[in-house]
C-alpha positions in Angstrom: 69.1 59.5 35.8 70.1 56.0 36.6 66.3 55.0 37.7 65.1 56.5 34.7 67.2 54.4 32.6 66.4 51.3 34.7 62.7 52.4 33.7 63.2 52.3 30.0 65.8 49.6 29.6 64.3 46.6 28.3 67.1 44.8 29.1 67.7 45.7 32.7 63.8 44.0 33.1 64.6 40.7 31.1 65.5 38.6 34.1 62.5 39.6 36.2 59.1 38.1 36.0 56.0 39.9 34.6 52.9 40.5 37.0 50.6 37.7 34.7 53.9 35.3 35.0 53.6 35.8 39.0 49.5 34.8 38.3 50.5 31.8 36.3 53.3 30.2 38.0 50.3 29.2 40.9 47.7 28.3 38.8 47.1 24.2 37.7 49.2 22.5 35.5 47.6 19.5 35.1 46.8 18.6 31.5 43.1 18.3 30.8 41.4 14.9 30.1 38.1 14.3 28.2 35.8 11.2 29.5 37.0 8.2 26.5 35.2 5.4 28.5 34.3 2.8 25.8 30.6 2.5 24.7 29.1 -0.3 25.4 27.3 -2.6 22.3 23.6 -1.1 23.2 25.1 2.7 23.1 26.6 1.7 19.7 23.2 0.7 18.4 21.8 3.7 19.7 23.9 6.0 17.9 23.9 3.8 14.5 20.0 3.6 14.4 20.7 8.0 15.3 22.7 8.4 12.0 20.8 5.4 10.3 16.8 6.0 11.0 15.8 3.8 7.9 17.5 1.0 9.6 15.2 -0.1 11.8 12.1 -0.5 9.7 14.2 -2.3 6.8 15.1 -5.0 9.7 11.3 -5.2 10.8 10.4 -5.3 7.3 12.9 -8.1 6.3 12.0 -10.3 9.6 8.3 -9.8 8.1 9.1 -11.2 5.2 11.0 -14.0 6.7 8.4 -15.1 9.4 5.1 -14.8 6.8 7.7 -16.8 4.4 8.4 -19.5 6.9 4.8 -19.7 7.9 3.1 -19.8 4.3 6.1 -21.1 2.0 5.7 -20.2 -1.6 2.2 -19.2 -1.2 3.6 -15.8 0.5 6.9 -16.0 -1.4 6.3 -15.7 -4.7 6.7 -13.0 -7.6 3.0 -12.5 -7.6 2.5 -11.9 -4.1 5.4 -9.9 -3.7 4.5 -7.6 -6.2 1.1 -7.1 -5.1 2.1 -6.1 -1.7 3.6 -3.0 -3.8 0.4 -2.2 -5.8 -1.3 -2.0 -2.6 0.5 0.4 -0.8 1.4 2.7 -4.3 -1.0 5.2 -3.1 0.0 5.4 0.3 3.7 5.2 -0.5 2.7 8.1 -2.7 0.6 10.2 -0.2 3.2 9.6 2.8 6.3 11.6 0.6 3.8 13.9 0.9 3.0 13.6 4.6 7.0 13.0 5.0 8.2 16.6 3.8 5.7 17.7 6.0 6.4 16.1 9.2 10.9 16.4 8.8 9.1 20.5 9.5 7.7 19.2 12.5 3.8 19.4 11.5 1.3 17.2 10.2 -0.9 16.9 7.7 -4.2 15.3 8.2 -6.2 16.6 4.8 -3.6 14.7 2.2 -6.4 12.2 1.7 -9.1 14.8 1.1 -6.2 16.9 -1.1 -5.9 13.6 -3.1 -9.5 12.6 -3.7 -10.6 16.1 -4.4 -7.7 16.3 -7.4 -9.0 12.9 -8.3 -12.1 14.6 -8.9 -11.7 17.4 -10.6 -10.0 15.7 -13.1 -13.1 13.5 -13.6 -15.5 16.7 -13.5 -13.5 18.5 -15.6 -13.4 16.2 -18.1 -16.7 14.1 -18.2 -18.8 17.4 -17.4 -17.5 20.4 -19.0 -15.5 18.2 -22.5 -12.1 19.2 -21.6 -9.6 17.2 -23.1 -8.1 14.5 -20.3 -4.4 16.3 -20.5 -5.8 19.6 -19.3 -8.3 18.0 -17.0 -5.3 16.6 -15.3 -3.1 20.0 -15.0 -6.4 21.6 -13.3 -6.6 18.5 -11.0 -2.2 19.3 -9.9 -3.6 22.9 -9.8 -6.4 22.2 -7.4 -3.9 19.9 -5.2 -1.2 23.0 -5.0 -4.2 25.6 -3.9 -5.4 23.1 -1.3 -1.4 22.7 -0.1 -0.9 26.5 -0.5 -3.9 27.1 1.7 -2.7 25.1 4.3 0.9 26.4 4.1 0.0 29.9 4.5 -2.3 29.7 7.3 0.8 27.6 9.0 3.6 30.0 7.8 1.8 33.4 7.8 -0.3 33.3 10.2 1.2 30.8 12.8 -1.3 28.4 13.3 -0.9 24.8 14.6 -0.1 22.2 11.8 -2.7 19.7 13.4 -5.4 22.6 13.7 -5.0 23.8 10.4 -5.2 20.4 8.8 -8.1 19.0 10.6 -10.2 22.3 9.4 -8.8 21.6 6.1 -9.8 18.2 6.1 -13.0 18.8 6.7 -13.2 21.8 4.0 -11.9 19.7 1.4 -14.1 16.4 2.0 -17.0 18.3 2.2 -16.2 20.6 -1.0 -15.5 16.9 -2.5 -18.9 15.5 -1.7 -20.6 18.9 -2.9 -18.6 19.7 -5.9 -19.0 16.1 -7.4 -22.7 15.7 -6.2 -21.2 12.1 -4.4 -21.4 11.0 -8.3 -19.3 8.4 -9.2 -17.4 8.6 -13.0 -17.6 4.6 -14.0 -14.7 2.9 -15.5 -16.2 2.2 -18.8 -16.6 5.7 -19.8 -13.0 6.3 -18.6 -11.9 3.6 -21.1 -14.3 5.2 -23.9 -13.4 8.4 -23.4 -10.4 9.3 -21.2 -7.7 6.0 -20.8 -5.4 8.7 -19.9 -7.0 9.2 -16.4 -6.3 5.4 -15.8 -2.9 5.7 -16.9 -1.2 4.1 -13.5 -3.4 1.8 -13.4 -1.8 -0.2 -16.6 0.4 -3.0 -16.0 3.7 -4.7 -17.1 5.3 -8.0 -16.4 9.2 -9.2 -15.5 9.8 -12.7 -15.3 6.6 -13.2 -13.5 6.1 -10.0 -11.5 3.1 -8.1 -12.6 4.1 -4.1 -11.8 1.8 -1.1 -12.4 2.9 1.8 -13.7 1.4 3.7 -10.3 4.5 1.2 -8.7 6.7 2.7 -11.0 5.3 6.6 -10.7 6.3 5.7 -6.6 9.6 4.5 -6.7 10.7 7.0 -9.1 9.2 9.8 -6.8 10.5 8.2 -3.7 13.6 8.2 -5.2 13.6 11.9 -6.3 12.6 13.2 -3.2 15.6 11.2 -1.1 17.9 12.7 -3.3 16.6 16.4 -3.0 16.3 16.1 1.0 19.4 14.4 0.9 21.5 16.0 -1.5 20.3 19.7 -2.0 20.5 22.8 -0.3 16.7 23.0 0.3 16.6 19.7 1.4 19.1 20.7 4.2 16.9 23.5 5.0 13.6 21.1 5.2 15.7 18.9 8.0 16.9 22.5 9.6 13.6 24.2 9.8 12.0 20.5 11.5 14.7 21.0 14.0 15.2 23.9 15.2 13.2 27.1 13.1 14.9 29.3 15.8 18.2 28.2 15.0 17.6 28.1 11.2 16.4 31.8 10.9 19.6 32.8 12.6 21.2 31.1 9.9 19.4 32.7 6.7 17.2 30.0 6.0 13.6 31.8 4.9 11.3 29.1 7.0 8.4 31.0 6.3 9.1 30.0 2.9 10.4 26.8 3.3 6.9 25.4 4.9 5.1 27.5 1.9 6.7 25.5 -0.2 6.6 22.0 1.6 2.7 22.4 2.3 2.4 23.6 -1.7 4.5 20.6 -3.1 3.1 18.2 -0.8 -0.4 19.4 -2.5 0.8 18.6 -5.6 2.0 15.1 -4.6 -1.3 14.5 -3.5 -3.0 15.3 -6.7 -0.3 12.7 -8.3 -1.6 10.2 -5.9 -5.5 11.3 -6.8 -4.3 10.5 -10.3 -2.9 7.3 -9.1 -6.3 6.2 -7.1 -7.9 6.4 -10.3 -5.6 4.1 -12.4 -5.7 1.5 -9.3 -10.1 1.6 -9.1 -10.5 2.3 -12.7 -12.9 4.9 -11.6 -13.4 8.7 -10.2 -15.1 8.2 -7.1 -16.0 10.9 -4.4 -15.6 8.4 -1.2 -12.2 6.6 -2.3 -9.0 7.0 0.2 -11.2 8.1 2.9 -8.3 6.8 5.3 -5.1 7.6 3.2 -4.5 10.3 5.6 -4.0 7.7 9.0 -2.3 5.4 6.1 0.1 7.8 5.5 1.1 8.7 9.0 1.4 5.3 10.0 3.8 4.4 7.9 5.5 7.6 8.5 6.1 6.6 12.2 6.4 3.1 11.4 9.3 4.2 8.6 11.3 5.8 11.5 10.7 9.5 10.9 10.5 11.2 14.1 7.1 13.4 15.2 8.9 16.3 16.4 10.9 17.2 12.8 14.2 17.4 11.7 15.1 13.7 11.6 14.3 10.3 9.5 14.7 8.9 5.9 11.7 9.0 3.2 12.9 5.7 2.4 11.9 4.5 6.0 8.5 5.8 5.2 8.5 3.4 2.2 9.3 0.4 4.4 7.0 1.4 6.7 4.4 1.4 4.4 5.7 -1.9 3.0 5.4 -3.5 6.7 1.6 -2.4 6.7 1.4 -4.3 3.2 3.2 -7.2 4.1 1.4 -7.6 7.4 -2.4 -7.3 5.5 -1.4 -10.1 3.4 0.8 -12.3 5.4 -2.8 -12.3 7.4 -5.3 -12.3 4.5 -3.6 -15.2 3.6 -3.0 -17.0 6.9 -6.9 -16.3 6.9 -6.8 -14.9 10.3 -9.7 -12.0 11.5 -8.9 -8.7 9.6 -8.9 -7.2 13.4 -5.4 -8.9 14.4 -3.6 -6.5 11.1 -4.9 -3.3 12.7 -3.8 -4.8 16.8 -0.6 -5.3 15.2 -0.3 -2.6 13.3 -1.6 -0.6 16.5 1.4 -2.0 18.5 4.0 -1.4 15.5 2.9 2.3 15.4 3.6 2.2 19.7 7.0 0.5 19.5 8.0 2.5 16.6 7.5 6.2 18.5 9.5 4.3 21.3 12.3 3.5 19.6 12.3 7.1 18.3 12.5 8.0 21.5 15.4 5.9 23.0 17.1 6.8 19.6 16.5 10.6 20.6 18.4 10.6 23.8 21.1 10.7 21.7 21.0 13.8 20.2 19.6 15.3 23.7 
């Protein structure tokens, strides 16, 4: 009787230790210590430029300014000059937010310039050949930019086929439906003015204190600025970054990327078609064989602005001062009066140094 109550006493087995005490009492007691070496002034870059990717094409952009400044004097620093640096890159400032939503998914899009001329010219066709009024003319132009985008998204999302396939056969469908559809006719810019100013809408312009803006200038920085807000401050815009960096990861977190890149590819189209409308205010006409490079534009100044190839990482307002670089570079140059060659060698080794940089900023995250 007396083992059994030794058995069921709690209080006769207070004072002796329990079997996982006996395993505990040899195991290490050491506290544990985390590596807090100090980083040096180069790993601090690194990791600002990680969490600041606009950063480094705003420095190469204002050192731009600065040397082309120093070099020309008021000739390069002026209001006028300035400004026109920004009505040359309006359409490619316009047709990389396209390219830039895009690419944050990790693709590529090498038919926005044959999206954009093709909107530009159904809007011309639809109103100089079949009498519709310019308004409408326009909404079929947006229309025929989302189909072209919706095209591309589905055979990216639905069917799985590479980004950089699928635009290049695009590209190629869309020029050549461009040259056939319009008959590689050219709608002039009188008969614009006569009968459809709306069409060349961007292309009117407005002064402040010497600085002669157009209102496709304008149409950009109010687009850029829409767009940084959505990727930047919006659930979808989370899910654009999250589907660029890891789909995998994103589906097992109940973002629809099948969707997501549906509706990327589609509102890219329709940016497109903006900048189609654009191209037209800044010729003054409708013509078949404008922006023939507004694709390479576009990813250049993509890759110059910081924004990484492989998705998931970079700031559309990097791909704005990319873009700006290009500009600032073509008339820095121009007006030095150097051979147009050097812009495109230098311009070349920007486009080098900028996926290198991506790169180094990279290892970071890895």
């Amino acid at each position: 009787m007396g083992g059994t109550q030794n058995m069921t006493d709690p209080s006769a087995n207070a004072g002796r230790p329990q079997e996982f005490e006996k395993v505990l009492s040899g195991s290490d007691t050491s506290v544990a210590s985390f590596d807090t070496h100090s980083k040096s002034s180069l790993e601090k870059a690194q990791h600002f430029l990680h969490g600041n990717p606009a950063m480094v094409p705003l420095i190469v952009l204002v050192l731009s300014v600065a040397v082309f400044g120093a070099i020309l004097g008021t000739k390069f620093f002026s209001a006028f000059s300035l400004t026109l640096i920004l009505q040359q890159v309006a359409v490619t400032g316009i047709v990389g937010a396209a390219q830039t939503l895009v690419i944050l998914t990790a693709g590529i899009d090498l038919s926005v310039g044959a999206i954009m001329v093709l909107s530009s010219v159904v809007m011309g066709q639809f109103t100089f050949h079949y009498g519709l009024p310019a308004p409408i003319s326009i909404l079929f132009g947006f229309a025929c930019g989302a189909l072209c985008g919706y095209i591309n998204g589905v055979l990216v999302s639905k069917m799985k086929l590479p980004p950089f396939i699928v635009t290049l056969g695009t590209w190629q469908i869309f020029l050549a439906t461009n040259f056939l559809y319009s008959a590689n006719e050219t709608i002039r810019s009188q008969d614009i003015s006569a009968q459809a100013p709306l069409l060349q809408l961007f292309g009117a312009t407005f002064r402040i204190s010497g600085a002669v803006f157009t209102v496709g200038v304008l149409a950009m920085v109010l687009l850029v600025a829409v767009f940084w807000f959505v990727l930047n401050h919006t659930a979808w815009g989370r899910h654009v970054y999250a589907v660029g960096d890891d789909p995998e990861a994103a589906e097992l977190a109940g973002v629809g990327t099948n969707r997501i890149l549906l509706q990327v590819y589609t509102i890219s189209g329709v940016i497109c078609a903006l900048a189609g409308w654009v191209i037209i205010g800044r010729l003054g006409s409708v013509s078949p064989t404008s922006g023939q490079f507004a694709n390479i534009e576009s990813i250049t100044a993509v890759v110059i602005g910081g924004i990484s190839l492989f998705g998931g990482r970079g700031s559309i307002l990097g791909m704005i001062f990319g873009a700006l670089i290009v500009g600032v570079f073509q008339l820095g140059l121009r007006l030095i009066g150097t051979d147009p060659q050097w812009t495109y060698l230098l311009i070349g080794a920007l486009i080098i140094g900028a996926v290198t940089v991506d790169q180094w900023i990279r290892k970071v995250a890895g």
